[in-house]
KOLMARFI-348008 format. One record per residue (C-alpha): residue number from 0; residue in three letters; x, y, z. Coordinates in steps of 0.5 Angstrom, whole numbers, plus 500, padded with zeros to 3 digits. Each point is the difference from the previous one (the first is absolute). Example, Ala and Ser with C-alpha at 12.3 -4.5 7.8 and 13.67 -1.06 7.14 Angstrom:
<sites>
pos,code,east,north,up
0,ALA,525,491,516
1,SER,502,507,498
</sites>
This chain:
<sites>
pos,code,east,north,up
0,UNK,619,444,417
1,UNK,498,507,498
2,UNK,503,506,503
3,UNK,494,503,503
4,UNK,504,506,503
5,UNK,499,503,492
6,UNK,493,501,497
7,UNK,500,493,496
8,UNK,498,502,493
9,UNK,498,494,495
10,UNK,500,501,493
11,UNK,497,495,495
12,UNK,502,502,493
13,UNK,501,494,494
14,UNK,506,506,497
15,UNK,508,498,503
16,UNK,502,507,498
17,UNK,493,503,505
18,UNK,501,495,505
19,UNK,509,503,501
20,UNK,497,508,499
21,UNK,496,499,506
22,UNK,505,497,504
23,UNK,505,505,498
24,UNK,497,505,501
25,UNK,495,498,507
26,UNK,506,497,502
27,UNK,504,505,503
28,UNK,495,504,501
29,UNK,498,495,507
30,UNK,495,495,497
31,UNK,500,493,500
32,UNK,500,498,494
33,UNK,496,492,499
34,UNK,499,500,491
35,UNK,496,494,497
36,UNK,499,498,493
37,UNK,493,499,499
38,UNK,493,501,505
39,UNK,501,492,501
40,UNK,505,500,503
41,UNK,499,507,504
42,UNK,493,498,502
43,UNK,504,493,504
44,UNK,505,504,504
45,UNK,494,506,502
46,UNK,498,497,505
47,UNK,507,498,504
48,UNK,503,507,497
49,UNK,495,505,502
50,UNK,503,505,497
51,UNK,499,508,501
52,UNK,498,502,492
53,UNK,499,496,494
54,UNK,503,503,493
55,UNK,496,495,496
56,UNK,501,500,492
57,UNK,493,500,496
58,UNK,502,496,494
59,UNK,502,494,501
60,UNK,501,493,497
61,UNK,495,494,504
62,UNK,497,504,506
63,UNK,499,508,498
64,UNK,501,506,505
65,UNK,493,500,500
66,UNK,499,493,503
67,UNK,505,501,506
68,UNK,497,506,502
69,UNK,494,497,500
70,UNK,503,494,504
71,UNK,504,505,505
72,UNK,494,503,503
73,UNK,495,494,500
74,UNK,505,498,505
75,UNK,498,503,507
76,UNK,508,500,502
77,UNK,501,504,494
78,UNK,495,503,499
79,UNK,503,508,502
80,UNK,507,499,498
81,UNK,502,506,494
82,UNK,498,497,493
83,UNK,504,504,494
84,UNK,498,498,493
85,UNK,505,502,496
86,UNK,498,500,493
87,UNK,503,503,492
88,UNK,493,500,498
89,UNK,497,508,500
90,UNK,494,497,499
91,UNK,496,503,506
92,UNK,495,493,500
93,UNK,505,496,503
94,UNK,502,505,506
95,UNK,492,501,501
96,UNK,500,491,501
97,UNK,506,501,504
98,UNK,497,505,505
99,UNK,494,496,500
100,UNK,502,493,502
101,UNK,505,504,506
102,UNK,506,502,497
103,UNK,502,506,504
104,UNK,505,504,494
105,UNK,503,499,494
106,UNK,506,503,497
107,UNK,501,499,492
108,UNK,507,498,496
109,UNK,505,501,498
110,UNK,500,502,508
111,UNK,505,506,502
112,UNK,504,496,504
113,UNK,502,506,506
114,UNK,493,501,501
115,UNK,499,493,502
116,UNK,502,500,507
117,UNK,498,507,502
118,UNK,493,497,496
119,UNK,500,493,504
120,UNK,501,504,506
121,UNK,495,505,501
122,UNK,495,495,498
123,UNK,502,495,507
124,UNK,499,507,503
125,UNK,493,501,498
126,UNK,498,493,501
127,UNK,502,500,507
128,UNK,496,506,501
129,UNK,494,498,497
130,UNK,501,494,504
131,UNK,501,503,507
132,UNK,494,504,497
133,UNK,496,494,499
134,UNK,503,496,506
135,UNK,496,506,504
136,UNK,494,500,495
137,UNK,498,493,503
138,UNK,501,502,508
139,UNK,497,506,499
140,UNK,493,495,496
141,UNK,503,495,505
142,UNK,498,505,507
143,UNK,494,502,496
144,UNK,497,494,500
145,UNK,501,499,509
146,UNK,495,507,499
147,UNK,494,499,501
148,UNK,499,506,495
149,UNK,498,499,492
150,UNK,504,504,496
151,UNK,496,502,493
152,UNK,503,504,494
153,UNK,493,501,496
154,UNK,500,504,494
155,UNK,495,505,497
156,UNK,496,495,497
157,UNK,499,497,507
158,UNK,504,494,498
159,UNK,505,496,505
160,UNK,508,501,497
161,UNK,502,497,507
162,UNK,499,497,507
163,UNK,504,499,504
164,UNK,499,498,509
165,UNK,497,497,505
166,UNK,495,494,500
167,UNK,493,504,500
168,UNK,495,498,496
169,UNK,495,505,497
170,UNK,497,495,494
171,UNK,497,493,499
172,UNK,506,496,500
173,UNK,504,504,494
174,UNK,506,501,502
175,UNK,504,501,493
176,UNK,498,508,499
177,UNK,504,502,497
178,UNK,497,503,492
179,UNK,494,500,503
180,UNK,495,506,503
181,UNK,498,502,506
182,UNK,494,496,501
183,UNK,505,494,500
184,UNK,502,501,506
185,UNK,495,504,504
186,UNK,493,499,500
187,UNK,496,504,495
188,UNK,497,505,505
189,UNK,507,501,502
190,UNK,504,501,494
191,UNK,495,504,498
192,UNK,501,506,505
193,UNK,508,498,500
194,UNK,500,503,493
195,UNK,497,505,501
196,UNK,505,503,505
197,UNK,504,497,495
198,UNK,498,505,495
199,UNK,501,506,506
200,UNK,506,498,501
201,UNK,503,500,493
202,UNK,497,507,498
203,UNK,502,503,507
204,UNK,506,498,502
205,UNK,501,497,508
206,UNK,498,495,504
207,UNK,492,497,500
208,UNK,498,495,505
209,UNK,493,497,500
210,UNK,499,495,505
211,UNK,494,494,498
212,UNK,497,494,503
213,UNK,502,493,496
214,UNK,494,496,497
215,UNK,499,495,507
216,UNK,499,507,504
217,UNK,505,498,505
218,UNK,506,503,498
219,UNK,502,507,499
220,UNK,506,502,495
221,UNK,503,507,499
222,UNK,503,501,492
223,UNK,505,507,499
224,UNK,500,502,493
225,UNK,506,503,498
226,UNK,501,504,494
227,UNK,507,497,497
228,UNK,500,503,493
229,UNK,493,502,496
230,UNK,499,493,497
231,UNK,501,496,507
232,UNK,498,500,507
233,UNK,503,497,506
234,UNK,495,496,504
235,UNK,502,498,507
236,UNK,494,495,503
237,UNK,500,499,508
238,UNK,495,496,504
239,UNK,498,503,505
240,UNK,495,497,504
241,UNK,505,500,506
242,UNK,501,507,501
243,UNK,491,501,498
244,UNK,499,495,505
245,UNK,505,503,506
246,UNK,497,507,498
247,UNK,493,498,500
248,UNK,502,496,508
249,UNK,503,507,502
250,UNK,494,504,498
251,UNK,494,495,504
252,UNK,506,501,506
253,UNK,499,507,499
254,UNK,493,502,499
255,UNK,496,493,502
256,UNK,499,498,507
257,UNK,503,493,502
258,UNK,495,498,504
259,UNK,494,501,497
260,UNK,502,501,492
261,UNK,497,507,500
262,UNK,503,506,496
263,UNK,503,503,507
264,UNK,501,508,502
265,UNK,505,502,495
266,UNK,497,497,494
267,UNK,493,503,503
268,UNK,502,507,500
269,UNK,504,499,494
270,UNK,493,498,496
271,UNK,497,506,505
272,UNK,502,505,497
273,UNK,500,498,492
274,UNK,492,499,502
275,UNK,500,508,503
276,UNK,503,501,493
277,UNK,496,497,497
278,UNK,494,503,503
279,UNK,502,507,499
280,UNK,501,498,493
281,UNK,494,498,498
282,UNK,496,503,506
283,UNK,498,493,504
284,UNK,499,497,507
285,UNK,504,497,504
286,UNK,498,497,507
287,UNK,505,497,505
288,UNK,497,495,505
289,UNK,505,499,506
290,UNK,499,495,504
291,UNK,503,497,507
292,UNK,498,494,504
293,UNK,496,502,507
294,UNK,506,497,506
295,UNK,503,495,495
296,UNK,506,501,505
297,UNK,497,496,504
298,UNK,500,494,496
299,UNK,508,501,499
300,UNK,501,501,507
301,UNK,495,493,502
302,UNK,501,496,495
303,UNK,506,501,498
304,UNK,502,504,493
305,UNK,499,493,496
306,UNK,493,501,501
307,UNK,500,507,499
308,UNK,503,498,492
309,UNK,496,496,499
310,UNK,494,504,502
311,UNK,502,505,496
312,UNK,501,495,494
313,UNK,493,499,500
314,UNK,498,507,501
315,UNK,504,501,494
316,UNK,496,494,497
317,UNK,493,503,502
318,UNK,502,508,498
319,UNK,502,498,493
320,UNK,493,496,500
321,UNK,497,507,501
322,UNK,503,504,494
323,UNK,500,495,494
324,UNK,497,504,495
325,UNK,496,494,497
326,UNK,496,500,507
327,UNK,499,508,500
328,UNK,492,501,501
329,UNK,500,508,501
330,UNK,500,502,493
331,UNK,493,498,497
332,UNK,504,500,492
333,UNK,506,497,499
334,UNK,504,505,496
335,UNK,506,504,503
336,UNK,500,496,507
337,UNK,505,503,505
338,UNK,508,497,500
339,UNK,500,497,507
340,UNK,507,498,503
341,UNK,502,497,508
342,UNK,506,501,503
343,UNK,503,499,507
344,UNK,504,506,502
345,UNK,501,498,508
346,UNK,499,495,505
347,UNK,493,498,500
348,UNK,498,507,495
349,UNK,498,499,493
350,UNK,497,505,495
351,UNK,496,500,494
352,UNK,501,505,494
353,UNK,494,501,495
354,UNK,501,503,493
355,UNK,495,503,496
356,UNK,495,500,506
357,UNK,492,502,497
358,UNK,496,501,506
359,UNK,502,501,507
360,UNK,495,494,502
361,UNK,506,495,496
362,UNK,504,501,505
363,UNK,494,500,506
364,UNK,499,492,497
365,UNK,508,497,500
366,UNK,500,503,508
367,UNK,494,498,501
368,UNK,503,493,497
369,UNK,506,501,505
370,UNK,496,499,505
371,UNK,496,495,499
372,UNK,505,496,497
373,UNK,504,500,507
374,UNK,494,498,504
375,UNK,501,492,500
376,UNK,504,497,504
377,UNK,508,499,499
378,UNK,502,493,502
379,UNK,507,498,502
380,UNK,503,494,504
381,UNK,494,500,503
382,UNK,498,507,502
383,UNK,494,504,497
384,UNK,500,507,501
385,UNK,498,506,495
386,UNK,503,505,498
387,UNK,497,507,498
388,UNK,503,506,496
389,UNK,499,507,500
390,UNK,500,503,493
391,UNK,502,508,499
392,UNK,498,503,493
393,UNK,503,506,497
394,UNK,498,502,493
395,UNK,504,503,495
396,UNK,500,507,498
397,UNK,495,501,505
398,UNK,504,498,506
399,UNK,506,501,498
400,UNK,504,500,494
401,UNK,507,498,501
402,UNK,503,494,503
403,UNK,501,502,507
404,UNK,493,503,501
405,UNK,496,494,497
406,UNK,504,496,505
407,UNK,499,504,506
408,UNK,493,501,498
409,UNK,498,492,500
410,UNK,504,499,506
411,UNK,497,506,504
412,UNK,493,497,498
413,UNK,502,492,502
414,UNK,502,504,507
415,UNK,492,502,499
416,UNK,497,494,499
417,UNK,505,497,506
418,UNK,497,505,504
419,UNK,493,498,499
420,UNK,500,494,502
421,UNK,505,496,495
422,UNK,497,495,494
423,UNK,498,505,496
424,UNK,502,506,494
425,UNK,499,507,501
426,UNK,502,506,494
427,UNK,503,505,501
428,UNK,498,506,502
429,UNK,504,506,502
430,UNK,497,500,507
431,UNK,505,494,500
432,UNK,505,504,499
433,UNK,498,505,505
434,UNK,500,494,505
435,UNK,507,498,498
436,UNK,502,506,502
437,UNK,497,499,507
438,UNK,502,494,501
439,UNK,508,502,499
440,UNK,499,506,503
441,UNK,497,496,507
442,UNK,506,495,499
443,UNK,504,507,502
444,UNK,495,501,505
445,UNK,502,494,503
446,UNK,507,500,500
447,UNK,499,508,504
448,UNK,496,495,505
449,UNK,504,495,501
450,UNK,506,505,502
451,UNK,495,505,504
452,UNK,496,495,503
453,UNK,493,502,498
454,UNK,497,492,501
455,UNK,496,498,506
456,UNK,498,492,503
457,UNK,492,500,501
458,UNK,498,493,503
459,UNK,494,495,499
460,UNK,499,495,505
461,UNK,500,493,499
462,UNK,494,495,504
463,UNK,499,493,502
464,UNK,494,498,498
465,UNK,499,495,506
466,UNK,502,505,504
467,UNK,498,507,498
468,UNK,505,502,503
469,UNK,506,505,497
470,UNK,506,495,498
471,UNK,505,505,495
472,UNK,499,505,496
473,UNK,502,502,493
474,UNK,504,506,499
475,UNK,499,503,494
476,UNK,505,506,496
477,UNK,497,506,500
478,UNK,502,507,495
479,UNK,498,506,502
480,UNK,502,505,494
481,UNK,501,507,501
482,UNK,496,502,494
483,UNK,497,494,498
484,UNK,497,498,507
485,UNK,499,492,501
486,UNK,504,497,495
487,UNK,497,493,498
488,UNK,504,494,502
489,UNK,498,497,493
490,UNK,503,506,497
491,UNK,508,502,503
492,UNK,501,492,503
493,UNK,501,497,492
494,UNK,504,506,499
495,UNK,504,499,505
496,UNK,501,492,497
497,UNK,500,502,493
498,UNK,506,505,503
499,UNK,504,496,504
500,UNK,497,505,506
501,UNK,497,494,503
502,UNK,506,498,504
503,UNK,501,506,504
504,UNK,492,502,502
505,UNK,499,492,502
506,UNK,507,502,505
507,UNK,497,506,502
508,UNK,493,496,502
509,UNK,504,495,504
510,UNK,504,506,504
511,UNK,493,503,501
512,UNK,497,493,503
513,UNK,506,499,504
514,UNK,499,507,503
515,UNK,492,499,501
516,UNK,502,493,503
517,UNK,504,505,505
518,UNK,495,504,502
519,UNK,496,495,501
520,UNK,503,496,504
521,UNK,501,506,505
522,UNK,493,500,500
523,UNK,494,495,502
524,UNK,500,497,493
525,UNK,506,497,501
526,UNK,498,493,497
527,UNK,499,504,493
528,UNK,503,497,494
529,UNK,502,503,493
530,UNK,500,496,494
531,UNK,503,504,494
532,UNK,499,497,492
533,UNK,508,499,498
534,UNK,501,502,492
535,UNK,504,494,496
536,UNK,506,504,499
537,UNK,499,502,507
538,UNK,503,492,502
539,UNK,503,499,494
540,UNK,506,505,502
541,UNK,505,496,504
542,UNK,500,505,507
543,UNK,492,499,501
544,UNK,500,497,506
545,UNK,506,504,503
546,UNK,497,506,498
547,UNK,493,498,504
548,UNK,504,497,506
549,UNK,503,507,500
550,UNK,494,504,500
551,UNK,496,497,505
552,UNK,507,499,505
553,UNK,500,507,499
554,UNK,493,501,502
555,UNK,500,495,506
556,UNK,495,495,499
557,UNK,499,493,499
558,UNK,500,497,492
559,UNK,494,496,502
560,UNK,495,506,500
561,UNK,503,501,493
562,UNK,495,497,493
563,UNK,504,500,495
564,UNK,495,498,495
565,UNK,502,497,492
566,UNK,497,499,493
567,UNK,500,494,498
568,UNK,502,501,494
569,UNK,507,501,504
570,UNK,500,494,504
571,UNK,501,497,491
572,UNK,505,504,498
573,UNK,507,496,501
574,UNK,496,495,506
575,UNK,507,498,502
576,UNK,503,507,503
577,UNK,493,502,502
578,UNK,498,494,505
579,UNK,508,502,503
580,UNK,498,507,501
581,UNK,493,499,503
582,UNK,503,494,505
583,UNK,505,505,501
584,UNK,495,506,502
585,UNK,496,495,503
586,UNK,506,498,505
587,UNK,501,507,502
588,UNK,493,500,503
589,UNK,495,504,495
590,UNK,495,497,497
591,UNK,498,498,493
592,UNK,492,500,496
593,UNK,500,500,492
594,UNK,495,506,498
595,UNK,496,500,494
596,UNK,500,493,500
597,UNK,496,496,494
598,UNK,502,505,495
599,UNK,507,497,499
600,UNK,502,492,498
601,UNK,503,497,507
602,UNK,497,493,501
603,UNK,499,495,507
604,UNK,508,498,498
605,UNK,502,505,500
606,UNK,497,504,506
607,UNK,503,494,504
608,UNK,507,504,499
609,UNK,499,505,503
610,UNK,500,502,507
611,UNK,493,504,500
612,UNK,495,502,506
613,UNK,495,503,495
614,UNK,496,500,494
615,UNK,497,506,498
616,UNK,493,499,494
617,UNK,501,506,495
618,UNK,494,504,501
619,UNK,498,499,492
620,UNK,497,494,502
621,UNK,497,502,507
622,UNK,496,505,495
623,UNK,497,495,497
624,UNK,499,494,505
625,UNK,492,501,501
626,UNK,498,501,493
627,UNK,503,495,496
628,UNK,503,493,500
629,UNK,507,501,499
630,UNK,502,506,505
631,UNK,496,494,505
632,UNK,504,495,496
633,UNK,508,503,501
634,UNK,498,503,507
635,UNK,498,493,502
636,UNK,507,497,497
637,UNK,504,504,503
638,UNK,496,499,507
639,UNK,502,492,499
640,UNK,507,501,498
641,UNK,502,504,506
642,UNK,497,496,505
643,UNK,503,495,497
644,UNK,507,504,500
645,UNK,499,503,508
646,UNK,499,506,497
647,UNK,495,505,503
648,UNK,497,504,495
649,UNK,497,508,498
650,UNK,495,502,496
651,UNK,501,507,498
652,UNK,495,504,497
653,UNK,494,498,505
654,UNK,493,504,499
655,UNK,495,497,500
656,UNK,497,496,505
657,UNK,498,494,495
658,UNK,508,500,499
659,UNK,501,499,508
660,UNK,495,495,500
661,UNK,503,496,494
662,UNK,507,500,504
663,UNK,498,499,506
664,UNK,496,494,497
665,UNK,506,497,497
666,UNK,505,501,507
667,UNK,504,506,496
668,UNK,504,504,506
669,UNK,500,507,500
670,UNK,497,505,496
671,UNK,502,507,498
672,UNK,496,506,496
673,UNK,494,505,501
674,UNK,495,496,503
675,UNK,505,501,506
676,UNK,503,505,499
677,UNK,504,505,495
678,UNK,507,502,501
679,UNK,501,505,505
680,UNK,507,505,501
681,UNK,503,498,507
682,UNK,496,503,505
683,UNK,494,499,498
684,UNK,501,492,499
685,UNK,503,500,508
686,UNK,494,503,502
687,UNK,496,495,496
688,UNK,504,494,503
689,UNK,499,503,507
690,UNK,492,499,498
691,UNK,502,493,499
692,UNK,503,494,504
693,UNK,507,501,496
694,UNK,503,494,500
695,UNK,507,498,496
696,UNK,498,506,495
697,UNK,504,499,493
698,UNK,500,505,495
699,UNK,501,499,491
700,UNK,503,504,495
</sites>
């Protein structure tokens, strides 16, 4: 068996005296030596020796130098172990065929015999680097290849030298590019725009990236060139679909609504202040239509808010309708037609921006279209109701020319539109803005009047129509303004919502019933009883009913003179607590009527829930009941409903006598409105009961 501690050189020489040298002289220097005759025999012990290096003899009888060479590296156990050709020939022809079947070195005869060993061992010592080089040559192409990256060495002429990398495949199937141009690995319109960047990267230096679209339109890559040396370039391929595909996720998350698919706030502002730009650039028009859906929060707080996304879903639907170009009419050319877009930047508010706006009559058409376009009825899990927008319009420059006015402008002009009767569209005019202004500085007013106590109760009575006689009264909330004079509760009482004031005016109106009560019932009008309308957020906050029971222990009087009167949207909103609260109060001995009823979405089954006393018809339907169809029509279902419930029923708004008529025919209860009388401060409303037979009077907020 060989030594395998000493390198193990073969030596394969037809010459004895050659053959002792190398002995003699390998030998003491540490090696191995194994000496063979002829290649035949050489080449059968090869594989069983494995030597370290071969010193093979070029010119041998039977099988040359040549052939052996040859041999060795065809094997692949072989086929990196050092070959040295030794040869007495100077001819340079058989050194270069040496070189070109494999051979690693050669050394001429006579040989300088000192030398060898040191010869011998130096070339062991390259061998074994290079092999730790070519050992980390092939992991380092093996790990390319777990990299999804496609490594490209391309030279100037755009011709691939070498590839090495991931699985990725760029091209019809061609796999071997190596020699090849560009366009045999990326489609051509793409390997087209690499070259370029190519070219940049060779005369400038650097890095260049180009990102590009593959030829099935579905996935995005990302190629670096680099500039290796003036006649090559480095190319680093990425896909990047992923990365565009969780980017492009990001920004809809950032600046699209979920719900409804729009571009949202963020995204509008953004694309607001690039038309303002642009407008000032090119000195264009802008219009900025704000809309806000009339009491969209009582399809949540009824329905429930999957209703009221659904609704807006649908909303969204009909406004895009509104504002697609290929419909647009407002134009009597076709050219130049103005860029529209809708976005949602709240809860139920939308807005439309016009670029590049002609006439102001275009915008006139899509609002107009707005309106219209909401007026059909919605329908879902079957209910049907409409909803109706109110549209504020600012123009830009003349209503504003930045961001912040424009907005503010559209909103005060919504404001406007709400005002004067909501489903509608109003400009904007700087008389709005002076109303704006009025309107914050009655908010101040009303916050001084709430801590001076500048308000008053004026009572209207309520009538039995059987009778004639005087069965309640309803209080109603009264400003008397130190500048202003009368202030009208259509005004300071939204404020008072839209503030969150709300909450402390309607306890400061029961503290003052209770302490009417009291007078009262010191007085000969003992048997009167308040009702006074309690707002959402009033039942809604937790110590309700031990803030009432408090006021009116405070007072003295008994709970069952005081009404307190609901909207019916509230009995809708979370039905649960409501009918816990309603059954608490009525267990304490008040009594409870739903005011303003048919406006809101309760039906029979859900009335039976609650512990009610009374229903009070909304006087937009007592206007109307002797004149059209459908004011009878509502007024007389509401009539059978309760009657069917055990309810009595109110009709508020009473003035003519073809409505008494109309409501004593169909057996409704009680009436209250100017026909009868007007609401009057305290004193006056005593001495008109005194008038009258006074009997179980009862007065509404």
């Amino acid at each position: 068996m060989t030594d395998r501690s000493n390198p193990v050189v073969m030596v394969v020489d037809d010459d004895p005296a050659v053959r002792l040298l190398c002995e003699q002289s390998l030998g003491p220097a540490g090696f191995n030596v194994l000496c063979f005759p002829d290649g035949v025999s050489a080449l059968e012990a090869l594989s069983a020796l494995q030597p370290d290096i071969i010193l093979l003899d070029v010119e041998m009888p039977g099988t040359d130098g040549f052939s052996v060479c040859q041999e060795i590296r065809a094997r692949k156990s072989t086929t990196d172990i050092p070959i040295v050709m030794v040869t007495g020939n100077d001819d340079t022809e058989p050194i270069n065929r040496a070189y070109d079947l494999g051979a690693t070195d050669f050394i001429r005869k006579p040989i300088a015999w000192a030398v060898l060993p040191h010869r011998v061992r130096y070339l062991l010592r390259a061998n074994a680097a290079f092999a730790d080089l070519r050992r980390a040559e092939q992991k380092t192409r093996a790990l390319l290849k777990t990299i999804p990256d496609m490594i490209l060495s391309i030279d100037s002429k755009g011709v691939i030298q070498e590839l090495v990398g991931g699985d990725m495949r760029y091209s019809d199937g061609c796999e071997n590019h190596v020699g090849q141009p560009l366009e045999s690995f990326f489609p051509p319109a793409v390997a087209k725009t690499v070259r370029e960047y190519m070219h940049v990267a060779l005369a400038k230096g650097g890095v260049h990236v180009c990102e590009h679209v593959l030829a099935d339109n579905k996935r995005y890559c990302e190629t670096r060139l680099i500039a290796r040396d003036e006649n090559n370039v480095l190319a680093i391929v990425r896909d990047i679909t992923d990365r565009k595909e969780s980017a492009a996720k990001i920004h809809r998350l950032a600046y699209y609504d979920n719900l409804t698919g729009l571009p949202n706030r963020q995204q509008f502002l953004r694309d607001l202040r690039l038309a303002i730009a642009i407008g000032r650039r090119e000195e264009t028009s802008i219009a900025l239509l704000f809309i806000d859906l009339d009491r969209f929060k009582r399809i949540n707080d009824t329905l429930g808010h999957s209703v009221g996304d659904m609704l807006l879903k649908s909303v969204a639907k009909r406004l895009e309708n509104c504002v697609r170009n290929s419909d647009y009419v407002a134009r009597l050319d076709t050219q130049d037609l103005p860029n529209v877009q809708l976005s949602r930047v709240g809860g139920d508010e939308f807005v439309i921006l016009m670029t590049n706006i002609k006439y102001e009559e275009e915008t006139s058409v899509v609002a107009k279209r707005i309106v219209d376009a909401l007026a059909a009825p919605f329908n879902f899990k079957d209910h049907q109701f409409v909803v109706t927008p109110s549209v504020g319009i600012a123009m830009f420059p003349g209503d504003g020319d930045n961001v912040e006015d424009l907005l503010m402008n559209a909103d005060i002009a919504m404001y406007r539109a709400k005002s004067a009767g909501r489903n509608m569209y109003r400009f904007y005019s700087d008389t709005m803005r002076t109303r704006s202004l009025e309107r914050l500085d009655l908010e101040g007013d009303l916050r001084k009047a709430i801590a001076n106590g500048e308000f008053c109760l004026h009572y209207q009575p309520k009538v039995e129509i059987a009778t004639w006689s005087i069965v309640g009264v309803e209080a109603l909330l009264r400003w008397n303004h130190a500048e202003r004079g009368w202030v009208s509760p259509g005004e300071f009482i939204p404020i008072a919502e839209d503030t969150g004031l709300i909450e402390q005016v309607g306890e400061w109106v029961i503290r003052e019933a209770c302490s009417q009560l009291r007078k009262w019932q010191d007085s000969d009008l003992d048997k009167l009883s308040i009702a006074v309308n309690v707002s959402s957020k009033q039942i809604g906050s937790g110590d309700f009913l031990h803030t009432v029971l408090n006021l009116v222990e405070k007072a003295a009087v008994r709970p069952q003179l005081l009404e307190l009167e609901i909207t019916e949207s509230l009995l809708m909103t979370d039905v649960q607590e409501t009918v816990a609260a309603l059954v608490s109060l009525r267990e304490a001995g008040f009594r409870l009527s739903v005011d303003d009823f048919g406006t809101g979405y309760s039906s029979l089954a859900y009335l039976k829930q609650f512990p009610l006393n009374a229903l009070k018809i909304d006087r937009s339907f007592v206007q109307g009941l002797h004149q059209n169809a459908d004011g009878a029509t509502i007024c007389t279902a509401i009539l059978a409903m309760a009657k069917e419930l055990g309810l009595k029923v109110i009709a508020e708004g009473v003035e003519f006598e073809e409505q008494l008529e109309f409501l004593r025919k169909h057996r409704c209860d009680e009436i209250q409105g100017f026909l009868f009388s007007k609401p009057l401060p305290a004193d006056e409303l005593e001495e008109f009961v005194r008038r009258h037979e006074s009997v179980d009077v009862v007065v509404t907020l």
